[in-house]
gemmi code that builds the backbone of each chain (N, CA, C; Angstrom):
import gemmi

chains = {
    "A": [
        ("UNK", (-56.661, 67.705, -5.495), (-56.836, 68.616, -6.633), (-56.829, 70.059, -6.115)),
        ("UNK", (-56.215, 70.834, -6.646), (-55.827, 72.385, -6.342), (-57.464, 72.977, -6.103)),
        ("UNK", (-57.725, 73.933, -5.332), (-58.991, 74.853, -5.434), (-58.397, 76.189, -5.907)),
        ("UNK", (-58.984, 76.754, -6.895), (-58.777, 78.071, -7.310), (-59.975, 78.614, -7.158)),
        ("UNK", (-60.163, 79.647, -6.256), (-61.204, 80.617, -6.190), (-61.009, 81.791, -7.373)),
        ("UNK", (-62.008, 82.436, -7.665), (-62.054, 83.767, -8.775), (-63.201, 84.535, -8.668)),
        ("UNK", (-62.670, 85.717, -9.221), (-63.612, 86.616, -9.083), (-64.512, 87.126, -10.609)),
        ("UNK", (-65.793, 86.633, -10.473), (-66.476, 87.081, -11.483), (-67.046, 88.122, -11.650)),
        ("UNK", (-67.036, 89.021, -12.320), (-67.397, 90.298, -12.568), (-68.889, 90.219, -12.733)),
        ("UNK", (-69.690, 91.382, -11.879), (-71.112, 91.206, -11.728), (-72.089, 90.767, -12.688)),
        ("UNK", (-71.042, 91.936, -13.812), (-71.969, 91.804, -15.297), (-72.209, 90.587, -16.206)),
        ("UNK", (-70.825, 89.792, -15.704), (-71.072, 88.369, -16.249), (-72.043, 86.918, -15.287)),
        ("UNK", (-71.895, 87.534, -14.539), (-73.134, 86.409, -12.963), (-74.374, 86.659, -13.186)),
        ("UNK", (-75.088, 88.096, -13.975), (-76.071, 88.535, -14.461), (-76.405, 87.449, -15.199)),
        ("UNK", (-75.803, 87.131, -16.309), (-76.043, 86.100, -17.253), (-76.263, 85.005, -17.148)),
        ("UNK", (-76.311, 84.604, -16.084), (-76.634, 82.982, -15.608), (-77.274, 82.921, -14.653)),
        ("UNK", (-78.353, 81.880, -14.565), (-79.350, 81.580, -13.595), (-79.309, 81.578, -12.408)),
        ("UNK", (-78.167, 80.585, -12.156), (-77.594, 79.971, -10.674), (-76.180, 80.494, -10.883)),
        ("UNK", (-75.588, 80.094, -9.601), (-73.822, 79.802, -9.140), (-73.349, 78.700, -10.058)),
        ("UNK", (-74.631, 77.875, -10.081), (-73.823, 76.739, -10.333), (-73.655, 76.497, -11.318)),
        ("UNK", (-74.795, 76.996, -12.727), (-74.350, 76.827, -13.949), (-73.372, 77.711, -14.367)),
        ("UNK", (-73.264, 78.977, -13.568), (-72.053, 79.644, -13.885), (-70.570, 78.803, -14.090)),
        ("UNK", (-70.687, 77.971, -12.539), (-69.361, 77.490, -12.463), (-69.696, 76.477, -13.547)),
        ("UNK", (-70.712, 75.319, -14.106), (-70.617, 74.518, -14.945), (-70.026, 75.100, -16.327)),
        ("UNK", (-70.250, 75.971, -16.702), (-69.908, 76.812, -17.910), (-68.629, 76.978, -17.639)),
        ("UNK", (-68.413, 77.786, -16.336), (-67.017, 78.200, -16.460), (-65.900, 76.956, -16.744)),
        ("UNK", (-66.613, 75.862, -16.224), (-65.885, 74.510, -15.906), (-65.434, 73.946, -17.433)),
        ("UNK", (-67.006, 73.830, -18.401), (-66.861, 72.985, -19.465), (-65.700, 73.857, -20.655)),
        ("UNK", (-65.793, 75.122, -20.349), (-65.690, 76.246, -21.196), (-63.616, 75.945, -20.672)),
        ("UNK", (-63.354, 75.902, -20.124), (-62.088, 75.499, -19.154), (-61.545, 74.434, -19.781)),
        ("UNK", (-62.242, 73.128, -20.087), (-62.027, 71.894, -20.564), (-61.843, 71.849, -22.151)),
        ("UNK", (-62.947, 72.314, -22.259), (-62.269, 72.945, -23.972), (-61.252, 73.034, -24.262)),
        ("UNK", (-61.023, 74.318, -23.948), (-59.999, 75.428, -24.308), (-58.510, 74.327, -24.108)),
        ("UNK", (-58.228, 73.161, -22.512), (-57.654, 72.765, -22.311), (-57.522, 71.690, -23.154)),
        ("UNK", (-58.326, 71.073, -23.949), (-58.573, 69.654, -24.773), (-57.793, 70.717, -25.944)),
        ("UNK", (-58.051, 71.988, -26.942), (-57.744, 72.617, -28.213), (-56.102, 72.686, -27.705)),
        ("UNK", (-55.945, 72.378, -26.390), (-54.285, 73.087, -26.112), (-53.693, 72.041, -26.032)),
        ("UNK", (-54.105, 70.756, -26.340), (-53.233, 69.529, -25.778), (-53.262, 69.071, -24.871)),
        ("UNK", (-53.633, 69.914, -23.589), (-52.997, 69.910, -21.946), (-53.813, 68.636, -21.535)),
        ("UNK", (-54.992, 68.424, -22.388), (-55.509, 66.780, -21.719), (-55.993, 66.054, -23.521)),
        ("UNK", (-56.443, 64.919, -22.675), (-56.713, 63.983, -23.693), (-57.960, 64.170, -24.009)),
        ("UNK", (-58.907, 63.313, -24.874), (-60.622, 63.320, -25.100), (-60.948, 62.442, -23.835)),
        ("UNK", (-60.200, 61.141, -23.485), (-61.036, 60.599, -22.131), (-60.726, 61.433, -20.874)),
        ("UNK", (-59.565, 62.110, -20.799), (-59.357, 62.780, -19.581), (-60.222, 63.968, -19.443)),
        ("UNK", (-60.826, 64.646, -20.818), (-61.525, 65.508, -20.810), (-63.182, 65.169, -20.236)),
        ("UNK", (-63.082, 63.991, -20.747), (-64.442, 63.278, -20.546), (-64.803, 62.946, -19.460)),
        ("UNK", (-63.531, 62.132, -18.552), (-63.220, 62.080, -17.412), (-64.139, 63.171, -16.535)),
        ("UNK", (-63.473, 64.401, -16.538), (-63.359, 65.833, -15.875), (-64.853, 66.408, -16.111)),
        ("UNK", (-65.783, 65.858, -16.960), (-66.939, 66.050, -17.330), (-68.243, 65.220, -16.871)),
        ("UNK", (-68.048, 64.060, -16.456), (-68.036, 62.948, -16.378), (-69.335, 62.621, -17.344)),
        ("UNK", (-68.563, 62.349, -18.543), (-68.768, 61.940, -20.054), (-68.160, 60.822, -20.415)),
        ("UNK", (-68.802, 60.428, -21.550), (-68.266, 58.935, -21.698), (-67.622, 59.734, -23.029)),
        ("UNK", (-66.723, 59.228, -23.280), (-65.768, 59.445, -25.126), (-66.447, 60.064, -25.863)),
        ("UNK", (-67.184, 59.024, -26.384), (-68.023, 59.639, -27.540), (-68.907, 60.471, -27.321)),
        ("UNK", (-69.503, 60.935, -26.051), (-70.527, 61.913, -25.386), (-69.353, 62.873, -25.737)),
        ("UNK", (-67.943, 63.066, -25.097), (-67.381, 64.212, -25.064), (-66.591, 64.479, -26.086)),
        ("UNK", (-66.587, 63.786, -27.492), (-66.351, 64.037, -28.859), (-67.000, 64.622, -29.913)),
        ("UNK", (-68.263, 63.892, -29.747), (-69.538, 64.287, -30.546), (-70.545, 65.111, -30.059)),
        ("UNK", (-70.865, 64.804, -28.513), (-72.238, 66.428, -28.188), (-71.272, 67.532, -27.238)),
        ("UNK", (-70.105, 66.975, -26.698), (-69.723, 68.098, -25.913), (-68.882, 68.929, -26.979)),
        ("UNK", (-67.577, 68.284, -28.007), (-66.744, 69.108, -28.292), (-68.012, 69.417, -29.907)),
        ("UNK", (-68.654, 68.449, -30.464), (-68.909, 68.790, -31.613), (-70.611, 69.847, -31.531)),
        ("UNK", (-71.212, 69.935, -30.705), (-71.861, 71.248, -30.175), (-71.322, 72.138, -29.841)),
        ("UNK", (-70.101, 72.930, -29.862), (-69.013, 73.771, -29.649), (-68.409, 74.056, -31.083)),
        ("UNK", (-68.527, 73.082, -32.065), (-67.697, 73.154, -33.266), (-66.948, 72.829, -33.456)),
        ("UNK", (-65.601, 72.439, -32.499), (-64.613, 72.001, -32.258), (-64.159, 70.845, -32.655)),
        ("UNK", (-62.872, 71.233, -33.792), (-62.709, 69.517, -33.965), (-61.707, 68.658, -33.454)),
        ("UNK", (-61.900, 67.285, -33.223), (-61.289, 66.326, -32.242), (-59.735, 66.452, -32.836)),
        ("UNK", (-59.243, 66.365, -33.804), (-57.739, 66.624, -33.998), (-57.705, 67.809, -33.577)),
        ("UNK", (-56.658, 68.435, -32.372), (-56.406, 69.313, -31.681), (-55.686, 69.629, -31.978)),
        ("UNK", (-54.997, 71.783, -31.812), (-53.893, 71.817, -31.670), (-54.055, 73.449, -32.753)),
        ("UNK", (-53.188, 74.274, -32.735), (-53.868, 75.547, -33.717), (-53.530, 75.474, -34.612)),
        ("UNK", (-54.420, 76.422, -35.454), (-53.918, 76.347, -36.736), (-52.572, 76.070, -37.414)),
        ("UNK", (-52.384, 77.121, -36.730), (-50.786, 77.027, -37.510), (-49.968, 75.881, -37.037)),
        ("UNK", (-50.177, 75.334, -35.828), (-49.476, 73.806, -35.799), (-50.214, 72.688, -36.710)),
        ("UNK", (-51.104, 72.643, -37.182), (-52.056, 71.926, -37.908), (-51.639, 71.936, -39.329)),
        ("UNK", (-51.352, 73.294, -39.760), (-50.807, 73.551, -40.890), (-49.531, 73.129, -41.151)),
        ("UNK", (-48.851, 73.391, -40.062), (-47.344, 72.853, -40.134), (-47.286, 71.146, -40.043)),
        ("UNK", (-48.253, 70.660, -39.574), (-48.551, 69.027, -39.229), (-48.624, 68.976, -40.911)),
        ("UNK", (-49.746, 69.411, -41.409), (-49.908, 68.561, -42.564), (-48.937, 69.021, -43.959)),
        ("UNK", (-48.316, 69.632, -43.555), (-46.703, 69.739, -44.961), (-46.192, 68.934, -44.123)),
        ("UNK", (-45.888, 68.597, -43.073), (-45.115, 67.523, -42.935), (-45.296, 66.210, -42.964)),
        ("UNK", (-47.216, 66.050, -42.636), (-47.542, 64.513, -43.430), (-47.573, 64.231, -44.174)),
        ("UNK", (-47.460, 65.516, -45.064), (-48.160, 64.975, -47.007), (-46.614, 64.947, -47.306)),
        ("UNK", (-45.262, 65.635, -46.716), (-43.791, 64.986, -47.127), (-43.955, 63.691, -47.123)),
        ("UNK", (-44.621, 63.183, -45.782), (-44.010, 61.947, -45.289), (-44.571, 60.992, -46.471)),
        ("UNK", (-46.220, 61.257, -46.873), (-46.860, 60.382, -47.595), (-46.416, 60.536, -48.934)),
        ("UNK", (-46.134, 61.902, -49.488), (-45.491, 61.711, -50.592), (-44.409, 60.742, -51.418)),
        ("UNK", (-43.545, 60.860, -50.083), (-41.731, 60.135, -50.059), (-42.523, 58.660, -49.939)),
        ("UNK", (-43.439, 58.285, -49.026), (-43.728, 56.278, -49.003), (-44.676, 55.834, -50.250)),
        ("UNK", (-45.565, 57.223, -50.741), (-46.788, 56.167, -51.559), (-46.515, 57.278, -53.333)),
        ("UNK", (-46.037, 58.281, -52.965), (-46.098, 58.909, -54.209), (-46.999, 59.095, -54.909)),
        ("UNK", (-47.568, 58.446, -56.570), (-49.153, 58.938, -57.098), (-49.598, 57.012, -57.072)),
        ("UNK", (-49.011, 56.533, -55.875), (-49.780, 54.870, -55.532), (-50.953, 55.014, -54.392)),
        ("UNK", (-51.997, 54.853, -55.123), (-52.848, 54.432, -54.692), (-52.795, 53.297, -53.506)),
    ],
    "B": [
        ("UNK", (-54.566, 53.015, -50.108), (-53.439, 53.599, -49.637), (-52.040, 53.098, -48.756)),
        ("UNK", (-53.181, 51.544, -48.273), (-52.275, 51.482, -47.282), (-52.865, 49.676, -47.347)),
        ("UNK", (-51.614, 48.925, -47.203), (-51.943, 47.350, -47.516), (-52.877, 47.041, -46.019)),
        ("UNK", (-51.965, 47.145, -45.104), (-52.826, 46.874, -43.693), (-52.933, 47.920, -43.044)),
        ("UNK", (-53.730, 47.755, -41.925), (-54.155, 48.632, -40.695), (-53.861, 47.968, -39.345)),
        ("UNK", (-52.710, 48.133, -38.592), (-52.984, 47.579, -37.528), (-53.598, 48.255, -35.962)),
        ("UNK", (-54.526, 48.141, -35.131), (-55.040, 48.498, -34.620), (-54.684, 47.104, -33.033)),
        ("UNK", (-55.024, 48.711, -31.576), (-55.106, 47.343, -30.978), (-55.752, 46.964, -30.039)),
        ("UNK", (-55.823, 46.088, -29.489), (-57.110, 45.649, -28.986), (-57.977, 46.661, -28.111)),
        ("UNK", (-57.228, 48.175, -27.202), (-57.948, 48.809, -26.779), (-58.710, 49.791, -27.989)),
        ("UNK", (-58.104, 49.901, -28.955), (-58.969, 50.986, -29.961), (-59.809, 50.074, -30.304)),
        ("UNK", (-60.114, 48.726, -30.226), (-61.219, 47.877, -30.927), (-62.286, 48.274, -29.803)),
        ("UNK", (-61.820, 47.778, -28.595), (-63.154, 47.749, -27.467), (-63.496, 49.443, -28.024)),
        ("UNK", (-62.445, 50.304, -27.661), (-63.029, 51.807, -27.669), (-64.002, 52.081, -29.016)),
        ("UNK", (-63.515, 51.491, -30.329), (-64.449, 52.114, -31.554), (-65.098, 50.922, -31.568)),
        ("UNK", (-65.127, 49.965, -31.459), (-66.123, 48.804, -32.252), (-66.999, 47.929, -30.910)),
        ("UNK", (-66.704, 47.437, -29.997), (-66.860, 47.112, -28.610), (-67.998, 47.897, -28.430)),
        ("UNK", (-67.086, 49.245, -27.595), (-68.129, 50.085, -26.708), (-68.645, 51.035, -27.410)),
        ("UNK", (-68.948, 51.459, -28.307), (-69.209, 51.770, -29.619), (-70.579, 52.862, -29.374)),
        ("UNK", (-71.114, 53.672, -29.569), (-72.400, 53.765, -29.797), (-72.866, 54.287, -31.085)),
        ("UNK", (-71.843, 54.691, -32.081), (-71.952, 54.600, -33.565), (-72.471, 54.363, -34.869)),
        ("UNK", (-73.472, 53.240, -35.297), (-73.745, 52.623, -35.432), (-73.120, 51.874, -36.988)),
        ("UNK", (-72.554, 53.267, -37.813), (-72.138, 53.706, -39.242), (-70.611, 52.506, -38.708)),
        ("UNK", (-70.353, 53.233, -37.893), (-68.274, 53.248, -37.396), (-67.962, 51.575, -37.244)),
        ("UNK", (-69.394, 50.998, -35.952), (-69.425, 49.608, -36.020), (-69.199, 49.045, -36.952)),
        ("UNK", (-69.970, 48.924, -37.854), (-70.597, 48.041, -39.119), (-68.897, 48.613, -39.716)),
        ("UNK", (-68.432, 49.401, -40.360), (-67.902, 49.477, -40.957), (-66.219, 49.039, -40.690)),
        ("UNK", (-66.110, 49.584, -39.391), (-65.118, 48.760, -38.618), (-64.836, 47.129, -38.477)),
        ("UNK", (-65.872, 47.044, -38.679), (-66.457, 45.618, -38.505), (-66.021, 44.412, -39.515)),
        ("UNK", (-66.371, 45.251, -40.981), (-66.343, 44.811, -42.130), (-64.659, 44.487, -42.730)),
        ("UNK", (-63.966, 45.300, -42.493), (-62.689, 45.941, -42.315), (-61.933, 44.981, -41.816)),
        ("UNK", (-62.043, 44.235, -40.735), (-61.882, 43.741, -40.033), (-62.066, 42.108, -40.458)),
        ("UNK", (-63.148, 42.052, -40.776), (-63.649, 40.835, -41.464), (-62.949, 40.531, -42.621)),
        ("UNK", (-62.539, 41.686, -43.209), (-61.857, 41.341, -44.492), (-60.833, 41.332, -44.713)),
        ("UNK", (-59.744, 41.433, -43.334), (-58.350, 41.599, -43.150), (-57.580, 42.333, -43.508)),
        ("UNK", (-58.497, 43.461, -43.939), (-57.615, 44.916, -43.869), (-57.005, 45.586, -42.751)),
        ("UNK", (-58.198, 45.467, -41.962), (-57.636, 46.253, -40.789), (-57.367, 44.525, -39.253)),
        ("UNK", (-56.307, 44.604, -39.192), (-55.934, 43.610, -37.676), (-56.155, 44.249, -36.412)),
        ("UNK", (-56.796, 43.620, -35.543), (-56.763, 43.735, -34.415), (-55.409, 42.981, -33.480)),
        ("UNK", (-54.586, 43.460, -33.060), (-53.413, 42.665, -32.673), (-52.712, 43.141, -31.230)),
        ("UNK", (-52.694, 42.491, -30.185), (-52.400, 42.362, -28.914), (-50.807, 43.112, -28.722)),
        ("UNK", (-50.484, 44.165, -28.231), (-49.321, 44.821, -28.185), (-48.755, 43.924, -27.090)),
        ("UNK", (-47.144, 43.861, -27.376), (-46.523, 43.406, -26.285), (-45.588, 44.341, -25.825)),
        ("UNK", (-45.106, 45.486, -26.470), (-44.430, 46.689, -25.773), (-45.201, 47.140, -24.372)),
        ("UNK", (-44.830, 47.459, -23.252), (-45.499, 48.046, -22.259), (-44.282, 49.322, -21.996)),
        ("UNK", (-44.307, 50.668, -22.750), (-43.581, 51.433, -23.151), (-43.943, 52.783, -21.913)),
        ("UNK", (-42.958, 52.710, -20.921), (-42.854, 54.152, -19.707), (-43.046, 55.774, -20.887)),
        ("UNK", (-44.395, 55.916, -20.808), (-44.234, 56.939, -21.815), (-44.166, 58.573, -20.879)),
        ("UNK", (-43.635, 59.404, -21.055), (-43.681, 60.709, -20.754), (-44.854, 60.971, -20.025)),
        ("UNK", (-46.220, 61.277, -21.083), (-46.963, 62.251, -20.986), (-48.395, 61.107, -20.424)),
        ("UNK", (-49.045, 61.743, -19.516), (-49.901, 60.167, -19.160), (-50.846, 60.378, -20.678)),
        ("UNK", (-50.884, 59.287, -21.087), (-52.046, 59.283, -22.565), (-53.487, 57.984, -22.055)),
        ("UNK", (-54.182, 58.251, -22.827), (-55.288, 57.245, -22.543), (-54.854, 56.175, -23.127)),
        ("UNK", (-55.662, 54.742, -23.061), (-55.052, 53.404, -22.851), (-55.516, 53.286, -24.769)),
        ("UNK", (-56.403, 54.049, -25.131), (-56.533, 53.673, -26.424), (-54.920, 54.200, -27.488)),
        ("UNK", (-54.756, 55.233, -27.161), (-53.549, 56.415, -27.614), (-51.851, 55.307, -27.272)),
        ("UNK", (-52.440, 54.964, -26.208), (-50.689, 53.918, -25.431), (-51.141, 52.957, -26.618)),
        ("UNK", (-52.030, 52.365, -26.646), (-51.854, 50.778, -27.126), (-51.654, 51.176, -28.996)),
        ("UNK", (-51.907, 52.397, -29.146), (-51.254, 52.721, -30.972), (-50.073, 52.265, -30.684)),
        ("UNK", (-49.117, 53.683, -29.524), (-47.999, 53.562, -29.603), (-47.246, 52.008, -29.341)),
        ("UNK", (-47.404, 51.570, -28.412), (-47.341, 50.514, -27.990), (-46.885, 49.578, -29.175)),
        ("UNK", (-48.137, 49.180, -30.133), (-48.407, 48.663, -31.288), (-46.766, 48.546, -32.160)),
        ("UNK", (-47.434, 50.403, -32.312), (-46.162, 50.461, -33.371), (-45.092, 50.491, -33.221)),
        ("UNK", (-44.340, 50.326, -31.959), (-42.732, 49.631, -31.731), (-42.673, 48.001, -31.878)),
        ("UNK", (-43.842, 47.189, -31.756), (-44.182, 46.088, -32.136), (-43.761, 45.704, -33.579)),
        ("UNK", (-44.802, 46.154, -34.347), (-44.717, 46.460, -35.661), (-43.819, 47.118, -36.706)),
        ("UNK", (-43.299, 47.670, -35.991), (-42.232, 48.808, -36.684), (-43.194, 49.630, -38.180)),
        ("UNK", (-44.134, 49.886, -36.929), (-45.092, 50.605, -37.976), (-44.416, 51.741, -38.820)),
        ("UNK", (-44.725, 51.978, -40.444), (-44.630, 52.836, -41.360), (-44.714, 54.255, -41.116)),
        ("UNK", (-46.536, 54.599, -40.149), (-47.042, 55.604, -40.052), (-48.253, 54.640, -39.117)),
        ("UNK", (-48.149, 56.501, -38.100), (-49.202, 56.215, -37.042), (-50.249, 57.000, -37.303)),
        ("UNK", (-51.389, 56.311, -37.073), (-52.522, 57.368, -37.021), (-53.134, 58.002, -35.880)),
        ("UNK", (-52.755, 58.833, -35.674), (-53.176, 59.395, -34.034), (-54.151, 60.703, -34.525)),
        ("UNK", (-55.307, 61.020, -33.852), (-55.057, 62.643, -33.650), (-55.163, 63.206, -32.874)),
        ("UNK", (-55.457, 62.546, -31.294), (-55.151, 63.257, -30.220), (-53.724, 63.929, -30.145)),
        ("UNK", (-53.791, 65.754, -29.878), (-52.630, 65.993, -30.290), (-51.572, 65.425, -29.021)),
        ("UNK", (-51.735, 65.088, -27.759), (-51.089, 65.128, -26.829), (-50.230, 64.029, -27.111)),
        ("UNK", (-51.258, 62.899, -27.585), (-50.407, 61.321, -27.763), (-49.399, 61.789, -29.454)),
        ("UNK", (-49.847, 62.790, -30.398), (-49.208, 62.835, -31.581), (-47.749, 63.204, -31.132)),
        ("UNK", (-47.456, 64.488, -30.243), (-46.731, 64.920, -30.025), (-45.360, 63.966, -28.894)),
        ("UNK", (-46.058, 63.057, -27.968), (-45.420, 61.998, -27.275), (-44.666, 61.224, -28.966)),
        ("UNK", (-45.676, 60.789, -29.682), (-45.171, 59.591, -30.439), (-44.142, 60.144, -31.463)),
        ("UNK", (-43.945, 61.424, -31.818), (-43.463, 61.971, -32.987), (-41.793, 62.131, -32.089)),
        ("UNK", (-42.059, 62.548, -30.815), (-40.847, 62.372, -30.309), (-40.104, 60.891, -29.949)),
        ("UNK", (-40.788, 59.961, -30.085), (-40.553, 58.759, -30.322), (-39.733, 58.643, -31.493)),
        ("UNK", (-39.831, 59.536, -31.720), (-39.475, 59.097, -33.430), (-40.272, 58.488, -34.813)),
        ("UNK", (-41.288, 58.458, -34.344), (-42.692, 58.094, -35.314), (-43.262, 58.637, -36.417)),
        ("UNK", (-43.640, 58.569, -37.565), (-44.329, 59.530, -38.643), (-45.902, 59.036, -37.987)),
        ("UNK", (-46.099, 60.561, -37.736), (-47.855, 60.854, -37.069), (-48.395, 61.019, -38.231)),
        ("UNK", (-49.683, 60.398, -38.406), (-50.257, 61.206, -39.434), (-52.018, 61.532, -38.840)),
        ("UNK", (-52.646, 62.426, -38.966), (-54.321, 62.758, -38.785), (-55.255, 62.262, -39.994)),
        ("UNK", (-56.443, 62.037, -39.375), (-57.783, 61.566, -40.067), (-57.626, 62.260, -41.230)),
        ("UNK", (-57.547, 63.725, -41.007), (-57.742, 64.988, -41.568), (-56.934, 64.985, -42.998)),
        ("UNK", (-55.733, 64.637, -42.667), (-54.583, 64.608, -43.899), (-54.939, 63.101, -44.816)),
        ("UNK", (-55.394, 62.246, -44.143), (-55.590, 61.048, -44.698), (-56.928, 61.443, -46.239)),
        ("UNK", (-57.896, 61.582, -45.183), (-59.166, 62.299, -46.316), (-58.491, 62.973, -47.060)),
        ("UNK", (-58.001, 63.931, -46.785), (-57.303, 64.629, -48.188), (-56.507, 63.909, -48.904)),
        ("UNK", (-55.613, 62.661, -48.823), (-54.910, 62.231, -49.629), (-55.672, 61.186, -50.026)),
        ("UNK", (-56.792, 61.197, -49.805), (-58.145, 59.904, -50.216), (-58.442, 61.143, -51.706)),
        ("UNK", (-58.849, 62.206, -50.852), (-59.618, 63.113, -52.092), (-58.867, 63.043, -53.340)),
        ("UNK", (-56.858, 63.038, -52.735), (-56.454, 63.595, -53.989), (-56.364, 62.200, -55.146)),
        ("UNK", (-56.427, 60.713, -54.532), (-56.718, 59.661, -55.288), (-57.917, 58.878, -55.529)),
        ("UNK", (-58.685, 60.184, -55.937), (-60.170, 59.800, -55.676), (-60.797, 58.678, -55.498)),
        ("UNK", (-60.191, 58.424, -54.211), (-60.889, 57.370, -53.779), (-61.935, 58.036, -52.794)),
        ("UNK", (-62.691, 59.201, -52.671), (-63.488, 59.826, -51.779), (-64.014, 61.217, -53.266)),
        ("UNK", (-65.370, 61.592, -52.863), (-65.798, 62.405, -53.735), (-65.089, 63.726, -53.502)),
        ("UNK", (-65.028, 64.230, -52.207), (-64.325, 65.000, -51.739), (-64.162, 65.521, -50.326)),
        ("UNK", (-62.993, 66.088, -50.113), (-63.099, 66.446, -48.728), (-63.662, 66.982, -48.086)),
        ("UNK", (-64.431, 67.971, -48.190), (-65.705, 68.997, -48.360), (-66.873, 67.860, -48.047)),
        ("UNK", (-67.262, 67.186, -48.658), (-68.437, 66.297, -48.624), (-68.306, 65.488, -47.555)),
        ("UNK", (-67.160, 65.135, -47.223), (-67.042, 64.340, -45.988), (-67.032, 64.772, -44.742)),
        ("UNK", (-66.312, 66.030, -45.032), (-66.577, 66.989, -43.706), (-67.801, 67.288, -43.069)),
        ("UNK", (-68.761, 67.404, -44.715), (-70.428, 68.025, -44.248), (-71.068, 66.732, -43.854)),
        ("UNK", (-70.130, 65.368, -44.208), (-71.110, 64.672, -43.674), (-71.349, 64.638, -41.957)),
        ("UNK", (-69.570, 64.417, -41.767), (-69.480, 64.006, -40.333), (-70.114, 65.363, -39.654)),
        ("UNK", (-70.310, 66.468, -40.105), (-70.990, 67.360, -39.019), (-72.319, 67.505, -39.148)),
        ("UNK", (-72.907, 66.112, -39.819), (-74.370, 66.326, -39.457), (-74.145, 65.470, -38.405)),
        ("UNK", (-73.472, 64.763, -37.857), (-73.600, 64.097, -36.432), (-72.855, 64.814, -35.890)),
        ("UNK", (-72.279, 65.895, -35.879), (-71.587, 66.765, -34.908), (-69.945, 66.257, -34.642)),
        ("UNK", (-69.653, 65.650, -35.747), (-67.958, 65.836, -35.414), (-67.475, 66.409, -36.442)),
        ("UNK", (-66.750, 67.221, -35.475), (-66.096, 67.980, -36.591), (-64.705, 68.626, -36.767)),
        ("UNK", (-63.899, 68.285, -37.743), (-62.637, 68.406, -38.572), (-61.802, 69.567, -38.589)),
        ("UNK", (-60.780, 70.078, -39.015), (-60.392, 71.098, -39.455), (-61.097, 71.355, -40.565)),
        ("UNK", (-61.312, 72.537, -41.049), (-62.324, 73.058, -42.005), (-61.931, 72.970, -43.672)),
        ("UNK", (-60.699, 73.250, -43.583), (-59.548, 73.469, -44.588), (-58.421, 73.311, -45.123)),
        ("UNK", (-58.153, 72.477, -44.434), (-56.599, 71.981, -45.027), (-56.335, 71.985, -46.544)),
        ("UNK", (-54.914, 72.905, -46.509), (-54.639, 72.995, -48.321), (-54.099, 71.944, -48.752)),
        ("UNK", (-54.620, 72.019, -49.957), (-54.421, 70.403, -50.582), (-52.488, 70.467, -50.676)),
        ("UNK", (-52.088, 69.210, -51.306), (-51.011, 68.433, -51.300), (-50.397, 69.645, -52.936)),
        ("UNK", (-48.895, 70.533, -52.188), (-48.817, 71.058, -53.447), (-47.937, 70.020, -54.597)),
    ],
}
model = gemmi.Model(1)
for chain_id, residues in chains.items():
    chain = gemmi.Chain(chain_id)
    for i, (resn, *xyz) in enumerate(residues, 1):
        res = gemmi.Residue()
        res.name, res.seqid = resn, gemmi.SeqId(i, " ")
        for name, pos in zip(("N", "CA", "C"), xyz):
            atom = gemmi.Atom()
            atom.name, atom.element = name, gemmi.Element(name[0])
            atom.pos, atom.b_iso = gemmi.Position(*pos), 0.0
            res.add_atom(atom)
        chain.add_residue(res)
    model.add_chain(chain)
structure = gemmi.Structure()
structure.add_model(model)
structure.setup_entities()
């Protein structure tokens, strides 16, 4: 696995107790951002956390706010005119 | 909305199995019992692109089996693998709303506030079906 070193700016190391919750933050805060982008899955995220699924669905992403269908808005938006075509054209006003 | 559900055996262990849920069990459960939703053993073992988790493979998997209608995914990584498959993806998210719009659900709003009293949580807003 790659090591990336970085440089944290003083004013933000102020804000945290230790090194290490820094880097935990920096870490979980990393995993996020990477789970909202696609770039991993919920178990690979969970994985990288070492969380079980539903730990990293419900207290990691849903204490964040974050919801488990990923991906931005505007792809989200564009997802659902294209599901409600799809559901329109198979079920129409059928129940 | 939909005559069956097929599901497969890794999304069973993942939601109903290993579960810690307790609402999702029972209800999964029931579903299941009543032959709405199948639990059914994929025999595709499909070289996919993007590595996906074993719950996300065994949808896809499934639905070249099946010559499924519509997939329900919402991990976007596996949506985006399967749609290039050639697949109609569809999300939780769009489903509730097309529950709301045949009221078969009080509303989408209400369901949303439910699931975020246990902390999962949805897109906020999706515009309804014009």
């Amino acid at each position: 696995m790659p090591v990336l070193n970085i440089e944290v700016p003083e004013e933000i190391c102020h804000c945290y107790q230790t090194i290490d919750i820094l880097k935990q933050t920096i870490c979980e805060d990393f995993v996020a951002s990477e789970y909202q982008k696609a770039n991993i899955s919920i178990r690979q995220g969970a994985k990288m956390l070492g969380l079980t699924y539903e730990e990293f669905m419900v207290d990691f992403l849903g204490n964040r706010q974050i919801s488990f269908i990923n991906g931005t808005p505007q792809e989200l938006e564009m997802e659902l005119q294209q599901e409600n075509a799809w559901l329109d054209k198979a079920l129409g006003n059928r129940i | 909305m939909f005559q069956k559900v097929y599901i497969p055996e890794s999304v069973f262990q993942e939601s109903v199995l290993q579960s810690n849920v307790a609402i999702q069990k029972e209800n999964l459960s029931k579903a299941i019992a009543e032959e709405f939703i199948i639990v059914a053993k994929s025999q595709t073992v499909y070289a996919f692109k993007r590595k996906l988790d074993f719950g996300e493979r065994g949808v896809i998997n499934l639905a070249f089996d099946k010559q499924a209608d519509f997939l329900i995914i919402d991990d976007k990584k596996a949506r985006n693998e399967a749609k290039e498959l050639g697949f109609k993806v569809l999300n939780t998210s769009t489903l509730i709303k097309r529950a709301e719009m045949f009221n078969l659900i009080s509303s989408y709003s209400d369901i949303i506030d439910e699931l975020e009293k246990i902390t999962i949580y949805l897109p906020k807003n999706p515009k309804a079906n014009s």
